[in-house]
C-alpha positions as CSV (number, residue, x, y, z in Angstrom):
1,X,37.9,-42.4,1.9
2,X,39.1,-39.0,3.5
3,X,41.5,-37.0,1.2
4,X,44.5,-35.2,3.1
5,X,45.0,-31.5,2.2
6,X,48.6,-30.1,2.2
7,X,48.9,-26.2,2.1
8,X,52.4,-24.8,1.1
9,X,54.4,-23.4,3.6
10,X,53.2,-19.4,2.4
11,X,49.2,-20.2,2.7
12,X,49.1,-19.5,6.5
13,X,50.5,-16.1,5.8
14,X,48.8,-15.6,2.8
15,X,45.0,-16.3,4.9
16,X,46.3,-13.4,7.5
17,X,46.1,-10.6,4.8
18,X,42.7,-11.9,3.1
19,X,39.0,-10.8,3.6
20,X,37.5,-12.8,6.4
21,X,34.8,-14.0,3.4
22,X,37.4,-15.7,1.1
23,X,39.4,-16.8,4.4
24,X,35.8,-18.5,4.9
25,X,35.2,-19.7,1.2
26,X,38.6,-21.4,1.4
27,X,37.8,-23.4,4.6
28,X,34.6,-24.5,2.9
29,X,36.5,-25.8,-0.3
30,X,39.0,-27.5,2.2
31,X,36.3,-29.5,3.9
32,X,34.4,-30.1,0.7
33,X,37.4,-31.5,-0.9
34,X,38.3,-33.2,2.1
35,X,35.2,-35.5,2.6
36,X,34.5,-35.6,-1.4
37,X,37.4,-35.7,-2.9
38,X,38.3,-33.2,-5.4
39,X,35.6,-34.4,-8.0
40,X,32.9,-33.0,-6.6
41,X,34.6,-29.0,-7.2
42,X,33.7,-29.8,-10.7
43,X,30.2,-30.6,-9.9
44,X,29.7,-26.9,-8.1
45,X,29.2,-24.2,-11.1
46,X,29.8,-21.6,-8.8
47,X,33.4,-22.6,-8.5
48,X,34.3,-23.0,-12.3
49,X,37.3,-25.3,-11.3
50,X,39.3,-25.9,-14.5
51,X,42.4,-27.3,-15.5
52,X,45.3,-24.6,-15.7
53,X,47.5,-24.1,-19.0
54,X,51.3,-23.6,-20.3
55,X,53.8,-23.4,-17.2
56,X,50.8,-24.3,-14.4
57,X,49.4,-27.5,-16.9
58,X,49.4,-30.0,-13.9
59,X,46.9,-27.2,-12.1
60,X,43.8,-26.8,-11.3
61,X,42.4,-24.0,-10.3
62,X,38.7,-23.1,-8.1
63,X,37.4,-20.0,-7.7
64,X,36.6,-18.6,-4.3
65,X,35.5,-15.2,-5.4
66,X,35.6,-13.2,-8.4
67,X,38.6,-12.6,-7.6
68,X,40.5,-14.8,-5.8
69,X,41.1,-18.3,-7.2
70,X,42.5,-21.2,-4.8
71,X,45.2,-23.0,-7.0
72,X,46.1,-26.8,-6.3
73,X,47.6,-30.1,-7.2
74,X,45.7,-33.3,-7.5
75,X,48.2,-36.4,-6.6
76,X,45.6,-39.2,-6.7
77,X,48.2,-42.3,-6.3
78,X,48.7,-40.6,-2.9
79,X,45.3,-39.3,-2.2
80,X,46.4,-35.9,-1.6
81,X,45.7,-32.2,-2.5
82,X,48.3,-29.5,-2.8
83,X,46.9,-26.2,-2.1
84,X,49.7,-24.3,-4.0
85,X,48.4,-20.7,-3.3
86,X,45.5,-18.7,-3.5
87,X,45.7,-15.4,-5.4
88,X,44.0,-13.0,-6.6
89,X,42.9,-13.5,-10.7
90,X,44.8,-11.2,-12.9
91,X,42.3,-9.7,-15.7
């Protein structure tokens, strides 16, 4: 089973002002996601995927670099993943 990726409307502007490595990271974690499903993100420690907290609860966050995390919604009734934006981590 294939999972469909949606990307909010602001992600293709967003990927036009990031470094060409985490433009590349993110295509890799599209088409991992894409053949595997979501599940296997949790499976890669190099991504430390988690579950977000307080306003962002129904989250999940992966991280593409030190600093830049790819943040996303898991609909699994419609076998979809919401790439909600992808930022850089605030310390």
């Amino acid at each position: 089973m294939e999972w469909e990726i949606y990307e909010h409307r602001n992600i293709e502007k967003a990927i036009k002002k990031l470094p060409v490595t985490i433009v590349k990271k993110y295509e890799y974690w599209k088409n991992m996601v894409s053949l595997h499903g979501p599940d296997i993100l949790r499976g890669r420690p190099g991504l430390h995927d988690e579950k977000l907290q307080g306003s962002r609860k129904d989250q999940r966050s992966s991280r593409l670099s030190l600093q830049y995390r790819v943040i996303y919604e898991v609909h699994e009734k419609e076998v979809v993943v919401y790439v909600i934006e992808i930022t850089p981590h605030k310390y």
